[in-house]
Structure formats: C-alpha cells, structure tokens
N, C-alpha and C positions, 0 to 999 in steps of 0.2 A: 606641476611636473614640467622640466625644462627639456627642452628639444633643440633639436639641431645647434648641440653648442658638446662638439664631440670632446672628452677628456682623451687626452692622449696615454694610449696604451703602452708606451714605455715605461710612464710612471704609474702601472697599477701594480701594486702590491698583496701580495695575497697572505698574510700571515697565518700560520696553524695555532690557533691560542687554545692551548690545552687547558678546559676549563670544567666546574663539575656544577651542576645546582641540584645534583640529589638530595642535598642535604635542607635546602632552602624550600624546596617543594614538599617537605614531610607534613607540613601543616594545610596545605592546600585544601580548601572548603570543595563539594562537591560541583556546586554551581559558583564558578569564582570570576565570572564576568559583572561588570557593574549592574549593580540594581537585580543580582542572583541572576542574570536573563536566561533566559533557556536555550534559545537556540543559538546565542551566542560561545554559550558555552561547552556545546556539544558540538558546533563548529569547529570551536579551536582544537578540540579534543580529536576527533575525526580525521582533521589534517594532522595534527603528529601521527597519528596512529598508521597514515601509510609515508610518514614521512623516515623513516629508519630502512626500509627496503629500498623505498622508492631512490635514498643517496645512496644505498650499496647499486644500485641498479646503474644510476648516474654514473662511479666511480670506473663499475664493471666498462661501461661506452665507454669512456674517456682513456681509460688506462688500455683498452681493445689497440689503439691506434698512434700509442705513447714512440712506439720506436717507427714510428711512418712521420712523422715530425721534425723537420733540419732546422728550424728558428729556434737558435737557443732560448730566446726570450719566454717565446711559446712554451714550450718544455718546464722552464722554472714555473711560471704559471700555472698548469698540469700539478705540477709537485703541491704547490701551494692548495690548487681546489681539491684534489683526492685529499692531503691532511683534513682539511675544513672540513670536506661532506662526511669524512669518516667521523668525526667530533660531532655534527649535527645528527648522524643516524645514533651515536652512543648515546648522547643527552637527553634526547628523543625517547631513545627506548627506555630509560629509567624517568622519564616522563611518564611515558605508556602504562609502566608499571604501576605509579602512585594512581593514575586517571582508573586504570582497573581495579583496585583496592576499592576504589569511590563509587564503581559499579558500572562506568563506560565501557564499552565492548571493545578495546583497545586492541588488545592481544588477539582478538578473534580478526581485527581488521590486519592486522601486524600479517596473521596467517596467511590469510587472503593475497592481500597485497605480494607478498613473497613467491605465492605461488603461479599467483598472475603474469608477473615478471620472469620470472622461471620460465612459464611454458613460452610465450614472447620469445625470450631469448632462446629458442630452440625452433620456431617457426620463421623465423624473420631475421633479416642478416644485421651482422655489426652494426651496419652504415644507417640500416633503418632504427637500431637503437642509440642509433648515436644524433640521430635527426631528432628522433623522440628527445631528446635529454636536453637537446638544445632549446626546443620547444620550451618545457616543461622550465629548464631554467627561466627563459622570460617571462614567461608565467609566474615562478616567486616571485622575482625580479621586481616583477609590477607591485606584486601585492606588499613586498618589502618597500617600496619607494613610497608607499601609500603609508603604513607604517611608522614609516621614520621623518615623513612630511607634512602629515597630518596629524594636531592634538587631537582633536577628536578619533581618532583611529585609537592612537593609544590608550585614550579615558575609557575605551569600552573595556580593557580588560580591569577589573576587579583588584586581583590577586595584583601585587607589585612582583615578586616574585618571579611568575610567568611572563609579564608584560617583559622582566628584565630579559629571562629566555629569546620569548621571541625581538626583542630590540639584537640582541648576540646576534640571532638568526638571522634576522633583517638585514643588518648590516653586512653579514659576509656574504648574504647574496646576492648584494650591490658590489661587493668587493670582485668575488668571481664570474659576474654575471655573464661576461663576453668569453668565456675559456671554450665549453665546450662548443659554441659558434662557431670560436677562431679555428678550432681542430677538424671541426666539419667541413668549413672552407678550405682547410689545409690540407685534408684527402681527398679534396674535389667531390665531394658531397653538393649532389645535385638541387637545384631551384625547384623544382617540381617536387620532390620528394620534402625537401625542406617544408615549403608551404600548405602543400594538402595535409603534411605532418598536423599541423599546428590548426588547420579548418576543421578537421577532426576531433582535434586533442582540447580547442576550446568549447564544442558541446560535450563532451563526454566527460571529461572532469567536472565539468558546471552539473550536468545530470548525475555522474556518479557519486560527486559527494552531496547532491541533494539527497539521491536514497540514502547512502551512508547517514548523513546525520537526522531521517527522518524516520528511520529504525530503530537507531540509537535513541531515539527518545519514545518513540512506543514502550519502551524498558524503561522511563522515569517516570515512578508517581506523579512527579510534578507536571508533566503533561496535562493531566487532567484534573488539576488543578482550576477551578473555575476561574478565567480570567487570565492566568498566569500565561495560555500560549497566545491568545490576541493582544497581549503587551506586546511580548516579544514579537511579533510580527510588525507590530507596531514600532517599534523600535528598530527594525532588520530593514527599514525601508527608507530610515534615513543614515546609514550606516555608510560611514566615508567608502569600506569595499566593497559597494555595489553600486560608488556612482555611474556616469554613462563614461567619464573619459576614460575610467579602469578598462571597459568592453574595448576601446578606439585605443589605448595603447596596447593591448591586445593582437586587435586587426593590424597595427601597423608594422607589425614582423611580416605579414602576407608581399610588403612594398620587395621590390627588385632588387634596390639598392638598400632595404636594411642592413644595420647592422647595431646590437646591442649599446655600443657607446654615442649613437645620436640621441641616446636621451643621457641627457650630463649628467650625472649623480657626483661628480667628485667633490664637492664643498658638505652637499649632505653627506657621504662617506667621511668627510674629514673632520665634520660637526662631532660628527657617532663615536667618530674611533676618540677625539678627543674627550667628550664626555663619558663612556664607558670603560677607555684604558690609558686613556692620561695619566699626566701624575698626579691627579688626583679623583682618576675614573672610578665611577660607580661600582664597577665590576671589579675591581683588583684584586678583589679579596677570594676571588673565587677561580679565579687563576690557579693552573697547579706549574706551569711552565707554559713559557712563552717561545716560538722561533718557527722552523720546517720541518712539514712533514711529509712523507711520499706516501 
C-alpha cells in the first residue's frame, strides 16, 4: 500500500461503464472460493448481499447535497460515482439472486439491510448519513486496494467469473474513493462526527458481517462437514484481508488531516482500467455502453 504520495484530484476520472455479468454467473458452483473454502465463500456472498442497498443508501447521501456544491469539478465527480454505485447495486442484485438459487440467505440480507438503512435515514440527519458513506467508502476502498494489489487476495476466489466482478468493483472504488469525502468537506461536515463515524462503523461492520456470515453458514451442510470448517479457519488466518495494515489503513482516516487520496492508488487504477477495458481488456465483452451517468 502506498501513502503520502497524494494523486491529484483533477485528473480523477470516474467513468459509468454500463456492464452485465448475469449471464457469466449462471454457472457459478455453490462454494466458488478456492479449494470450495467455506467461509470464504460465504464472505463474499454476505458482503454483496448488503452491497445493492447499502450503494442505493451511498447514492441517496451523496445525491442529498448534490446542489450545495459550487466546484464544478466536484459536481462531474458526483455524476460519475452515483452512475458507478447504481451499476454496482444492479450487478450485485442479480448476483444476490444466482447466490440465493445456491441457497445463501442473500435476499433475506438484501431485506434487512434496506430496512436498516431506511429506518437510519429517518432518525439521523443527512450530514450524519453522509459521514457514514464516506466512512464506509474507505472501508471498500481499503479492501479494493488489497484486492487489486495483492495475488494472493485474488487466488482466493475460485470462480474466475466473480473474481472478474469483484476486480469491476474493486477498481471503481479506487476510482470514486475520494467523492463522497470531498462533499462532506464541501458542506462543512464536521471532524468529530467524521471520526466517531468511522470508530464505530469499524467494530460494527467487523461484528456484523461476522454474525451475518456465521448464520449463513449454520444453513450449509458443509459446516459440518468433519474437517471442512477447521480448514477453512485455517485458511482465513492467512488471508491477505485480515492482515494487521488493512486494521492501520483503517484507523488512519481517524488522523486530522486525512484525506482519501494520501494513499496513491493512481498507477494501480491505471494497471486495472488498462487490463480490464483496454484495447484489449478482459472485460470488453461484457460491456453494454460505456460514458456518464447521473
């Protein structure tokens, strides 16, 4: 992970690439992490599953404070990540769907999650949902940089197919990573609010998708599988997203003078977009239109 070598925010570009993989996930095996693992695969599954509400929730913050914005630059940016997040909650849900078909409680998290966010946004004001989202972007953020940086992150997923998904994902939340930040700064969104946001939001996502995916798998025979979960436990502890500087890039949003682009991702952004939508990116083909979207 690289740090204090800030990419300059003029030249971030946010592209809306209208793309489908319904049709590539039809064949998707039930456990499609390398070596079947278990809880790997109920991980990844877990995190789509509140990942479609959770970008309509993101889009709702961001889009809340869209005309309180006088940076043009700022603005196009805005355009670009509500396209993106809308594209990752759609791909996501027809995700959701094949993972349910398999027998993952997807849709019941999908439920959940919606109405979680729901009631949130009716207790607690814009600004505090707009804190949350900035949080929670650095939070992918992280685990996308981990992702797109490390082989061993990608060798755990199985399935080529999903791995491509989330490399898509990966990438564009290195691409947006600074947006909803920059807007939260730009409505004078407070330091205090910012960072107990996020002291919070890092134990309670760590505990909440532990239960989430630790239910989900009371529901798979394979649990009890003799052997089959002290592998995987075995296996989940040398996992590139649970090293210790994932916890430390974490904590270092809590610093005063954060701010999203001190950690440089712009060569690995530029590695991804050239290998997945080059001219002769992996992805092309899955493409339905490329350009902006609001």
């Amino acid at each position: 992970m690289t740090t204090n070598s800030p990419s300059n925010p003029l030249d971030r570009k946010i592209p809306t690439r209208r793309i489908s993989f319904e049709e590539s996930l039809r064949d998707l095996p039930k456990h499609f992490a390398t070596d079947e693992d278990l809880i790997l695969s109920h991980l990844a599954a877990m995190l789509s599953a509140v990942f479609p509400d959770g970008e309509d929730f993101f889009v709702r913050s961001v889009r809340h404070f869209r005309d309180r914005i006088d940076d043009p630059e700022l603005k196009r940016q805005v355009v670009g990540f509500i396209g993106q997040e809308a594209m990752h909650g759609r791909e996501h849900r027809a995700l959701n769907d094949r993972l349910d078909q398999l027998g993952y409680p997807t849709k019941r998290y999908e439920r959940l999650t919606k109405t979680g966010l729901a009631i949130r946004g009716r207790l607690v004001s814009p600004k505090a949902n707009l804190a949350l989202t900035a949080a929670l972007e650095h939070f992918t953020a992280t685990l996308a940089e981990v992702l797109l940086s490390d082989p061993a992150a990608r060798a755990q997923f199985g399935s080529d197919q999903l791995r491509d998904m989330f490399l898509w994902h990966a990438l564009e939340e290195c691409e947006h990573k600074a947006v909803a930040f920059d807007v939260y700064k730009a409505v004078n969104g407070g330091e205090r609010l910012r960072v107990n946001t996020m002291k919070v939001l890092r134990y309670a996502f760590v505990i909440g998708m532990g239960l989430q995916v630790g239910i989900s798998m009371l529901g798979d025979r394979e649990t009890y599988r003799r052997g089959k979960l002290r592998k995987s436990i075995a296996n989940l502890r040398t996992s590139p997203l649970f090293q210790r500087s994932v916890w430390d890039q974490l904590n270092d949003y809590n610093r005063p003078d954060f701010h999203p682009d001190d950690i440089d991702t712009t060569e690995l952004v530029q590695q991804w977009r050239a290998e997945l939508f080059g001219e002769a990116g992996t992805l092309n083909d899955l493409l339905v239109t490329s350009g902006s979207a609001a």
